[in-house]
N, C-alpha and C positions, 0 to 999 in steps of 0.2 A: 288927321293929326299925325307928327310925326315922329320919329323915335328920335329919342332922347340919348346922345352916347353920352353913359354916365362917367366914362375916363378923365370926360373934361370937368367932372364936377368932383369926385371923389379920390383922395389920397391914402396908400395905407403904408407910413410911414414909421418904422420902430421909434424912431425919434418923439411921434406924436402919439400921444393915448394908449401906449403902449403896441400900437400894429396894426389897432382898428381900423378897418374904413371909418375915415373923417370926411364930414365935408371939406374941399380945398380952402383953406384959408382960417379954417375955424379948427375946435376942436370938439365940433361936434359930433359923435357917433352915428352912423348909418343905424344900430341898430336902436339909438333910441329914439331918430324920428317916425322908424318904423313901426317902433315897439307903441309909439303915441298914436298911429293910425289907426293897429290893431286895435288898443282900448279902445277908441271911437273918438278918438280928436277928429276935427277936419283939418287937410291942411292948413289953413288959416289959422286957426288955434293954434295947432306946432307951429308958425309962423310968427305969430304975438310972443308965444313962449321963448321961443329961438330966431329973431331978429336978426341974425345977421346970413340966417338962411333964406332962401328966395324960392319964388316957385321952383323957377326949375331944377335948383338942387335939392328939391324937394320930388321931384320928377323922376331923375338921375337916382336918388335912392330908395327908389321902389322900382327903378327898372333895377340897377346892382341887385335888389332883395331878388328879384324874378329871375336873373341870370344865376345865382348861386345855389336860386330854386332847382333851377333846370339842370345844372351838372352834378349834384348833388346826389348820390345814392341813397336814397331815405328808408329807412326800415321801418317797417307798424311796430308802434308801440304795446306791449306788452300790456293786457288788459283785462 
């Protein structure tokens, strides 16, 4: 399988949703197809839900989630 460069799929546009990454052409948020993974959607379900998004920018924002994982300083949560 091969990687997915999510630039051609994702815009983060002050103009659009306020700055979010959007899917390109939508105004759909990276973080709420991600946020429907996490609860336990399949992609297919975010798909039915969000129609005008497609596999692969459904790809594309879960590679972007993974990329912003990876440069990301992340501290533990207080517990």
């Amino acid at each position: 399988m091969s990687c997915i460069n999510w630039q051609n799929f994702i815009v983060i546009d002050p103009e659009i949703h306020h700055g979010e990454p959007c899917i390109k052409g939508t105004r759909v948020p990276v973080a709420i197809l991600v946020g429907n993974i996490a609860d336990g959607m399949t992609i297919n379900e975010v798909i039915q839900e969000y129609p005008q998004v497609t596999h692969e920018s459904m790809r594309a924002a879960l590679a972007y989630a993974a990329d912003v994982v990876r440069q990301d300083i992340l501290f533990p949560l207080a517990g």
